[in-house]
N, C-alpha and C positions, 0 to 999 in steps of 0.2 A: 489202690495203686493208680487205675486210671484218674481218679480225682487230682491226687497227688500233678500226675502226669500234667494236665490240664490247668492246675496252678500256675504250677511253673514256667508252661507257654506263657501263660497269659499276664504273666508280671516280668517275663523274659525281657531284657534290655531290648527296645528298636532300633536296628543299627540306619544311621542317616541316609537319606535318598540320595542317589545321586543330583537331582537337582539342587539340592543345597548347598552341594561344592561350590565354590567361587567359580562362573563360568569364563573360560578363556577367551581374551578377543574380545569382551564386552566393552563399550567405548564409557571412559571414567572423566572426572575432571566437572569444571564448572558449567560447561559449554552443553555437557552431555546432560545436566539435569534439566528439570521444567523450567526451574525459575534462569537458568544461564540462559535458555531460549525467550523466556519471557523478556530477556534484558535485551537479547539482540533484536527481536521484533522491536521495543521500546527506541531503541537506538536509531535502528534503521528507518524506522517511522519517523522519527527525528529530522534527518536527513532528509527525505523525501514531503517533508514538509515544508522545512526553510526551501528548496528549489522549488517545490509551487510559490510558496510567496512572491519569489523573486521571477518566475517564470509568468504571474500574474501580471506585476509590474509592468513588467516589458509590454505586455498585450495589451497592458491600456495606452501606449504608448500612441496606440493607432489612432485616438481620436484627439490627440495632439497635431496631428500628419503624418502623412505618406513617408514623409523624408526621416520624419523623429523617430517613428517606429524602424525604418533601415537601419538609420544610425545607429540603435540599439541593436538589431542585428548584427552589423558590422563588429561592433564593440566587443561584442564576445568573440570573435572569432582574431580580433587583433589587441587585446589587451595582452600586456606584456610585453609587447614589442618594441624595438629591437634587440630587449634583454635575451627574451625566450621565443622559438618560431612561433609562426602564423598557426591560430587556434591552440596555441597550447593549455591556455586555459580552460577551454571549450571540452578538450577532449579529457584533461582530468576533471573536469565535471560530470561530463556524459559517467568515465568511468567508474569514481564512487559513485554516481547512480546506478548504474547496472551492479555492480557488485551488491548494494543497497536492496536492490527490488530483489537479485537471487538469494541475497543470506534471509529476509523477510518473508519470502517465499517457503525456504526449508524449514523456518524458523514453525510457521505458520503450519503447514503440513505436518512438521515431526512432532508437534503439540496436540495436535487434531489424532494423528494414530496411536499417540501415548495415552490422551483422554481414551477413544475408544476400546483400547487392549486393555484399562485400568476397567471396563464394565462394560463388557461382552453382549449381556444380558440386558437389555433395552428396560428401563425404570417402568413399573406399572403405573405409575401415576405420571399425567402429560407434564412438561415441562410447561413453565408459565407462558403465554403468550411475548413478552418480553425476549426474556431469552430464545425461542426460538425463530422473533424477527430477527436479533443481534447474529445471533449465526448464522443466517440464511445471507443477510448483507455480508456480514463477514467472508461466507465462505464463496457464492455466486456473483456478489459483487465485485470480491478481489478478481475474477477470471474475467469481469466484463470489462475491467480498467484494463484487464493486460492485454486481450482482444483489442480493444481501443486504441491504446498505447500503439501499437503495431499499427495501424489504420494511421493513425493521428501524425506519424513520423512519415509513412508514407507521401501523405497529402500535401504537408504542410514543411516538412524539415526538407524531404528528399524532391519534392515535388513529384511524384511518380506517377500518381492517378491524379494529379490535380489539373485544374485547365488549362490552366498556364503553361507546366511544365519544368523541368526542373532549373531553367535559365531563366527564368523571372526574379524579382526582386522579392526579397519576405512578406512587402505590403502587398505584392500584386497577387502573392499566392494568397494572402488572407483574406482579400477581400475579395477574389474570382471562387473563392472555395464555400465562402456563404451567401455566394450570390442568392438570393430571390428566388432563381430559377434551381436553385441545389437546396428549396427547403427540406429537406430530406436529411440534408447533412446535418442541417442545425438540428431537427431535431433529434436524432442519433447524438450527438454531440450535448444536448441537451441534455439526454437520459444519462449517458455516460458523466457528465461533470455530478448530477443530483446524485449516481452511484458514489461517487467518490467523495462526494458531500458526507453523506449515510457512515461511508465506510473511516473518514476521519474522524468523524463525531467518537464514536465506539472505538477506534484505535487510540486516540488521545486520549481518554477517558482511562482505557485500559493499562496506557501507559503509565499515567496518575498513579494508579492501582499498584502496577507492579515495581514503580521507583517510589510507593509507600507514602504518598504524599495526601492520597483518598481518606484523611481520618475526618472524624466527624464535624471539626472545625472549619474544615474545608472542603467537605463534599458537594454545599450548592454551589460556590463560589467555583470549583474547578469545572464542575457540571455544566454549569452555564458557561464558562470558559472555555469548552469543549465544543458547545453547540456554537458558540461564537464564531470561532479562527476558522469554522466549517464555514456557516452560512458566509462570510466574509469572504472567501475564499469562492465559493460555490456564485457568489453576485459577479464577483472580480473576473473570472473565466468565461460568465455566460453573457457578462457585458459587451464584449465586442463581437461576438456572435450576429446576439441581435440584432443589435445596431446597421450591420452590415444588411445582414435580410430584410428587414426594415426597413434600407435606407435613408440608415440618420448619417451613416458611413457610406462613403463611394469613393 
């Protein structure tokens, strides 16, 4: 009878856990999976990449002149006019940039605590050398670009800490900011451009990856394509830097 008893437990239907029920509130849709977030980082990397280009641009503008690189200044903040007010286009660029850098940022984060909740339990075996450069850029170097970022608008957009001040001309703040005597600043400036050299390299690449374009036809080709639009970019930024501390620019 006991035996009998103990069958019958033990082949007893299990009724479902409650964790299994559909939980309420859980956020659904495209946006909410890995791969909706891998799009929006892909995206927003996008964007923040054409405005370095053209943000590049302008800065070489300085070893044309004083007056060319204003004029550029200027430009942006009266294109459009008399259609649309003064800076209008300026300020919806600042804008999808900042919307840009915050959804890349959540994007970024809510990937990072999804990988970690997916395996709690740290792998006994080390992660390649590789990948755990790619992360450590990834994740330490995104906070020095934004650190920077913050610095960088100070000095040079707002004129705040800068020598000049915030009534100077754009060439006069550029070139009193890497003066000789402020090598300090270049080289901060320095570390911070090579960070975000590192970090497009890997973000470009990634992007590849997740808009499917990484097949085996194409892997050197986009590779090297990636390290490319970096170093190019990374030359273009730290050119008038130099130049200025140097004294090939006054």
């Amino acid at each position: 009878m006991t035996a009998t008893i103990e069958r019958g437990a033990a082949t007893a239907p299990i009724p479902p856990k409650p964790a299994d029920k559909p939980t309420r509130g859980r956020p659904r849709g495209f946006l909410a999976s890995s791969n909706g977030k891998k799009v929006v980082m892909a995206v927003t990397g996008a964007v923040m990449v054409l405005f370095l280009v053209g943000h590049m641009l302008g800065n070489l503008k300085i070893f044309i002149s004083r007056d060319s690189f204003n004029d550029y200044a200027t430009a942006l903040r009266t294109l459009l006019e008399p259609l649309a007010p003064y800076r209008t286009l300026l300020t919806i660029v600042e804008v999808v940039l900042a919307v840009s850098v915050v959804l890349h940022i959540w994007a970024a984060i809510s990937l990072s605590r999804r990988a970690h909740a997916a395996r709690p339990v740290k792998y006994a075996a080390k992660k390649s050398q590789a990948g755990g450069y790619a992360t450590h850029i990834m994740r330490y170097g995104g906070v020095t670009i934004v650190l920077f970022l913050v610095w960088h608008l100070l000095d040079l957009t707002f004129g705040v800490v800068n020598p000049k001040g915030p009534v100077s001309t754009p060439a006069d703040r550029m070139i009193a900011g890497f003066d000789p005597s402020r090598w300090w600043m270049t080289l901060i400036y320095l570390v911070a451009v090579v960070m975000v050299g590192l970090h497009l390299r890997h973000g470009i690449w990634s992007a590849f990856q997740t808009l499917g374009w990484a097949n085996r036809n194409r892997y050197k080709a986009l590779r090297t394509g990636a390290a490319l639009v970096s170093a190019v970019l990374v030359i273009g930024f730290l050119a008038p830097p130099l130049a200025i501390t140097f004294g090939v620019v006054k």
